[in-house]
Z-matrix of the N, CA and C atoms (Angstrom, degrees):
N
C 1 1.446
C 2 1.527 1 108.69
N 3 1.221 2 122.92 1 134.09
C 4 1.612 3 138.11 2 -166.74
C 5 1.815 4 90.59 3 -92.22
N 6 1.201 5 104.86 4 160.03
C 7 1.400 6 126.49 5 -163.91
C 8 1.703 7 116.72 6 -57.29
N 9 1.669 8 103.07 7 -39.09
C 10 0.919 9 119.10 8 -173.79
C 11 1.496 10 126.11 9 -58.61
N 12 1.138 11 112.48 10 -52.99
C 13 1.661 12 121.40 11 159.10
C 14 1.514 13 113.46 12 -58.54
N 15 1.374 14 90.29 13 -38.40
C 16 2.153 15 85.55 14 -169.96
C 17 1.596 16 98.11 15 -62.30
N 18 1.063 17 107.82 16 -49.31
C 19 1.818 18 108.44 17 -170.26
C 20 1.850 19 99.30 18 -32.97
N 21 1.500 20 85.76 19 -56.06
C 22 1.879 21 88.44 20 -154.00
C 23 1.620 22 104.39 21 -74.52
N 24 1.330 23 111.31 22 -5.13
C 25 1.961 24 117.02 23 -173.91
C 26 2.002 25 76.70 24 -85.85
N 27 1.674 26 123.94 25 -43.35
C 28 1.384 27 108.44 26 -143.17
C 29 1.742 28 77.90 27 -85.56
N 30 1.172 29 132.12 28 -46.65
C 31 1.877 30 115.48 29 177.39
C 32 1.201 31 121.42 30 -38.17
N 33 1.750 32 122.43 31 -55.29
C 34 1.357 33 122.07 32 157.95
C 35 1.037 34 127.09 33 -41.19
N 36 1.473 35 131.23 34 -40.71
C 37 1.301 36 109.17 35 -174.54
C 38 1.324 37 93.09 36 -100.68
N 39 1.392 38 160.24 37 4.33
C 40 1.283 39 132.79 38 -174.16
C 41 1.761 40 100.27 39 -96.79
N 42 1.585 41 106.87 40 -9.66
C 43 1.471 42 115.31 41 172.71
C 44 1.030 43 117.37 42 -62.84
N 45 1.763 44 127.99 43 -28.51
C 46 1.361 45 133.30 44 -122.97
C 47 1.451 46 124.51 45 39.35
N 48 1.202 47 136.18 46 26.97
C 49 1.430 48 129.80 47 153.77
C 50 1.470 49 119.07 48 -54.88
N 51 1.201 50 124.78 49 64.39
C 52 1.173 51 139.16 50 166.52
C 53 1.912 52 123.79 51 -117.44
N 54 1.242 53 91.66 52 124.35
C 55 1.863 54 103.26 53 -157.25
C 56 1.164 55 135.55 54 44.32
N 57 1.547 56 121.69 55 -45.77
C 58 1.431 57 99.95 56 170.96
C 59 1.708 58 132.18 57 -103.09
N 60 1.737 59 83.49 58 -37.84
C 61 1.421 60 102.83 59 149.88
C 62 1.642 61 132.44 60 -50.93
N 63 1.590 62 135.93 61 108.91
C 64 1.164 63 120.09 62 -179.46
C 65 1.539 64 107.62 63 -151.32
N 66 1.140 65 115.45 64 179.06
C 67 1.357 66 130.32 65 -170.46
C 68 1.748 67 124.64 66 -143.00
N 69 1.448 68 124.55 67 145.08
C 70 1.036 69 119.73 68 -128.89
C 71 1.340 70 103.60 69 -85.95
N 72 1.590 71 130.95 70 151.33
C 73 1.273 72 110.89 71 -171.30
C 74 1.637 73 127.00 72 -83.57
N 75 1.594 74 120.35 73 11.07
C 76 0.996 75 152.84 74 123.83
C 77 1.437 76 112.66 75 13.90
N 78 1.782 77 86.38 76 -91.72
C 79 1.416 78 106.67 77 -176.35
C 80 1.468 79 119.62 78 -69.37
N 81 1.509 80 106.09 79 -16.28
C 82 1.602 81 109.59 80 -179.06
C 83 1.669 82 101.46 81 -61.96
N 84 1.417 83 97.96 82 -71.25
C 85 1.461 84 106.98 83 164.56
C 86 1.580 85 121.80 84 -29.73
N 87 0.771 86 123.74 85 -69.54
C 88 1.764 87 120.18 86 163.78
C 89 1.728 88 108.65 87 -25.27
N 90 1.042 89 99.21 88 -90.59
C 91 1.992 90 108.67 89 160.42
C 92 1.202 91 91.85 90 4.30
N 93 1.587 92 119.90 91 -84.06
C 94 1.552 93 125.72 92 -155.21
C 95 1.610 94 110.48 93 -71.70
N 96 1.363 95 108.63 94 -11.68
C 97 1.546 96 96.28 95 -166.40
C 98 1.411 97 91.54 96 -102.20
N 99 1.698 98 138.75 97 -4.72
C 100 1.371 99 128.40 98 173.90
C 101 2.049 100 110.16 99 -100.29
N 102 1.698 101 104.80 100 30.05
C 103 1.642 102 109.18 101 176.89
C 104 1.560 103 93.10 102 -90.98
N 105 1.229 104 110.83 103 161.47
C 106 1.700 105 108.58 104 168.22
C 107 1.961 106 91.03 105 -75.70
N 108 1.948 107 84.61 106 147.62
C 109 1.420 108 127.72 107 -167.68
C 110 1.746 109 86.82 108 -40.70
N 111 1.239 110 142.14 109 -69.69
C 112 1.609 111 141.74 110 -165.02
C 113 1.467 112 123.34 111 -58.66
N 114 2.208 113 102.38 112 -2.98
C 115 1.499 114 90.53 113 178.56
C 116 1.551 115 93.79 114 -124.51
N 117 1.522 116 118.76 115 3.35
C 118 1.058 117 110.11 116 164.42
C 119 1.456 118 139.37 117 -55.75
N 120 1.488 119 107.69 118 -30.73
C 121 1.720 120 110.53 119 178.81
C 122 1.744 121 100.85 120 -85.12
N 123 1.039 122 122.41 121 -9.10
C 124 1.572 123 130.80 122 -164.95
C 125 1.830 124 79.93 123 -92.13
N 126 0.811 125 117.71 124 -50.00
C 127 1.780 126 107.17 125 -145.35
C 128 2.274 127 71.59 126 -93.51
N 129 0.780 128 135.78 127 -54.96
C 130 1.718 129 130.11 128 -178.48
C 131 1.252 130 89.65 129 -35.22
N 132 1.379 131 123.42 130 -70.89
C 133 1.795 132 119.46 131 -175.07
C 134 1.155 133 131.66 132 -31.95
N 135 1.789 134 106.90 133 -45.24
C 136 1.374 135 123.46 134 -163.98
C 137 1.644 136 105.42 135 -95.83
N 138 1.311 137 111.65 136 -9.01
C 139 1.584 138 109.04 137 176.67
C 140 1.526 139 104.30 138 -82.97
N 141 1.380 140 120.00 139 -41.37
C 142 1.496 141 128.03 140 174.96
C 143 1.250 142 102.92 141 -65.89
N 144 1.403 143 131.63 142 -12.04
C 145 1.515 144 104.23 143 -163.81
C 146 1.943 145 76.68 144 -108.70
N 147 0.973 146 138.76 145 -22.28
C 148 1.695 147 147.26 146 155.60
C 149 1.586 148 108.29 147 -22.42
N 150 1.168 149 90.68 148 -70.05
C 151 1.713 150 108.67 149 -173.70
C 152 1.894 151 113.67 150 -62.34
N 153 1.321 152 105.68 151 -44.83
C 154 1.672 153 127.15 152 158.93
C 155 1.670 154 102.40 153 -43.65
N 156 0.723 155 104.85 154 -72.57
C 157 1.792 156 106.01 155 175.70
C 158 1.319 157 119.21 156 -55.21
N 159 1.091 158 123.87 157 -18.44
C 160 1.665 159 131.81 158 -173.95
C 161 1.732 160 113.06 159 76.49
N 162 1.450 161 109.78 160 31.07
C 163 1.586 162 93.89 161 -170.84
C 164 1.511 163 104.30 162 -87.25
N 165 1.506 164 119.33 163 -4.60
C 166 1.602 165 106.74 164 163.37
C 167 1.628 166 102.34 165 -139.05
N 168 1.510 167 99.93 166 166.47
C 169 1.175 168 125.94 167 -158.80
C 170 1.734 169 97.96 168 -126.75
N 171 1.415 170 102.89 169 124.48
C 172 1.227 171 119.76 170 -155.39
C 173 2.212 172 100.02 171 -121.14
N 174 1.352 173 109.65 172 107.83
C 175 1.376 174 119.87 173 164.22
C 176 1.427 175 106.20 174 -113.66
N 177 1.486 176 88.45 175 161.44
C 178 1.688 177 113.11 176 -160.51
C 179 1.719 178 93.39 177 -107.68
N 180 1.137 179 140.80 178 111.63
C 181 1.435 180 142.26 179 -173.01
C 182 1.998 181 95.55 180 -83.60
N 183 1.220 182 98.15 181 173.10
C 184 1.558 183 109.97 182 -170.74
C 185 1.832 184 99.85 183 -67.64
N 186 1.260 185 116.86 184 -19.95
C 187 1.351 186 105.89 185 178.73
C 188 0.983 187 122.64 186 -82.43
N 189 1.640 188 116.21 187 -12.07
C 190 1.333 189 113.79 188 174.91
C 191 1.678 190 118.02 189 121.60
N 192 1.937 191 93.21 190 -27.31
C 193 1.947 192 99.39 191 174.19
C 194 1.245 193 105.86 192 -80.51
N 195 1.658 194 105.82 193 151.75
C 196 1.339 195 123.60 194 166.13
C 197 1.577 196 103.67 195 -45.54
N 198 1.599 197 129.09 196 162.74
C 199 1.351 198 127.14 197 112.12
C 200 1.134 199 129.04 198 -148.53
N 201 1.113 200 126.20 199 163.92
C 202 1.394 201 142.97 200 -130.65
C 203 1.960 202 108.49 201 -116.02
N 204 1.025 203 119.60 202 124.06
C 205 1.575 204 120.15 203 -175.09
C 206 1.440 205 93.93 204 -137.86
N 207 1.548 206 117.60 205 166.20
C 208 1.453 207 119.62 206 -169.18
C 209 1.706 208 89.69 207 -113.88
N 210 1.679 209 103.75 208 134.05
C 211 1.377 210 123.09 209 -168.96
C 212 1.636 211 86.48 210 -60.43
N 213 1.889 212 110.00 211 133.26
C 214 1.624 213 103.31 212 169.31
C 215 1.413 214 116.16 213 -100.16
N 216 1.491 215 108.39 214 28.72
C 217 1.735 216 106.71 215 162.81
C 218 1.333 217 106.54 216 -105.09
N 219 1.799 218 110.95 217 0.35
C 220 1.697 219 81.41 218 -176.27
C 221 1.652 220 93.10 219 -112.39
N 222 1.373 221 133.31 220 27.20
C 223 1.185 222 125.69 221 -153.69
C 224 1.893 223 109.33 222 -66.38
N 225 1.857 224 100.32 223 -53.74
C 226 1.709 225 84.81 224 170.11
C 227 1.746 226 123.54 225 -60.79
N 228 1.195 227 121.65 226 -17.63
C 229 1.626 228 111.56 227 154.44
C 230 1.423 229 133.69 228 -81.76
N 231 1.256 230 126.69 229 14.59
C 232 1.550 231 152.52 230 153.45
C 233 1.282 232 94.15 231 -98.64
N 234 1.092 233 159.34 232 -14.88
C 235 1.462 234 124.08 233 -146.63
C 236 2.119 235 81.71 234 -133.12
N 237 1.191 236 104.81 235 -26.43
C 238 1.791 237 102.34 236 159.45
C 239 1.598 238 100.04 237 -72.38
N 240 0.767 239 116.49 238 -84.93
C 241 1.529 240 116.85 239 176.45
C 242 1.468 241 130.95 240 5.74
N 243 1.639 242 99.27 241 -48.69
C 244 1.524 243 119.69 242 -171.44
C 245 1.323 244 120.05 243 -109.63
N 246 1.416 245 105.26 244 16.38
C 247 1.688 246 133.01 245 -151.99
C 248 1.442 247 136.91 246 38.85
């Protein structure tokens, strides 16, 4: 896993955004759009291949945005992950 995702897996969890607590996927996206332009499609890849694995858990709030919480069954395999 390239830096870019780990950062935002190691912000989430050092936040505690885990299950109920979460944040909007918005800002995740932001995250990825402030990497330089050559790690952006690398870290786009690795967030889809994130979500493929189930390591976050994605609710729809009353307004209508996604947001994003870190799945809490996979937490000791995020937390190797992010070292």
């Amino acid at each position: 896993m390239q830096s870019g995702v780990k950062k935002i897996l190691r912000w989430m969890f050092n936040k505690r955004m885990i299950g109920g607590k979460h944040t909007p996927e918005a800002r995740v996206l932001q995250m990825i759009h402030y990497l330089p332009r050559d790690e952006q499609k690398i870290a786009l890849n690795e967030y889809e291949e994130c979500i493929k694995q189930k390591q976050w858990i994605f609710r729809m709030k009353k307004t209508g945005a996604w947001h994003i919480t870190l799945n809490p069954n996979m937490i000791d395999e995020i937390a190797r992950e992010i070292g």
